[in-house]
N, C-alpha and C positions, 0 to 999 in steps of 0.2 A: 616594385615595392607594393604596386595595390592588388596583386597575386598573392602576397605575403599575409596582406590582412585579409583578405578576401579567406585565405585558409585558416587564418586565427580566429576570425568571427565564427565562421563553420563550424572547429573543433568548440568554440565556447558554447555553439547554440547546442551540439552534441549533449557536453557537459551538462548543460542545463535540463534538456531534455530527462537524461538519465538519473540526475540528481531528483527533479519532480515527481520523476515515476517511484524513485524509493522513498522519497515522502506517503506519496500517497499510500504505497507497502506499509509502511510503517504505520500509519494513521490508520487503516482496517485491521490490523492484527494488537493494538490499543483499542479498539471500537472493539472488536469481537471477543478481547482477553475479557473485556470488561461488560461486554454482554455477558460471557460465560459466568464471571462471577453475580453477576446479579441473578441470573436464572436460578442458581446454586443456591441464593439466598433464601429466592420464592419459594424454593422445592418445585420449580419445575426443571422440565427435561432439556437441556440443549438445543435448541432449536436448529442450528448450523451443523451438532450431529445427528439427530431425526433424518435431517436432509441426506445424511451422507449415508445413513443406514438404510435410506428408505422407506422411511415411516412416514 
C-alpha cells in the first residue's frame, strides 16, 4: 500500500511541476502581449523584436 502512494505522490509532484511551468508560460506571453502594446502606444519599436531581428 505505501508503493501505492509512494507513486501517487510522484505522479502528483509531476503534475504540479508541469502545471507551474505553464503558469509561468502563460504569465510571459500576458507580460510580453502587453509590453508589445505599450510599446505600440509609445511609438516605439518592439523591443523583443529588435532582439530577434538583431538590432
Amino acid at each position: 500500500m505505501d508503493e501505492v502512494r509512494n507513486w501517487i505522490l510522484c505522479i502528483a509532484g509531476i503534475v504540479t511541476v508541469i502545471k507551474n511551468i505553464y503558469d509561468i508560460v502563460q504569465q510571459e506571453d500576458k507580460n510580453r502581449k502587453k509590453n508589445k502594446e505599450l510599446s505600440a502606444k509609445a511609438g516605439k519599436p518592439d523591443a523583443l523584436h529588435n532582439e530577434l531581428q538583431g538590432d
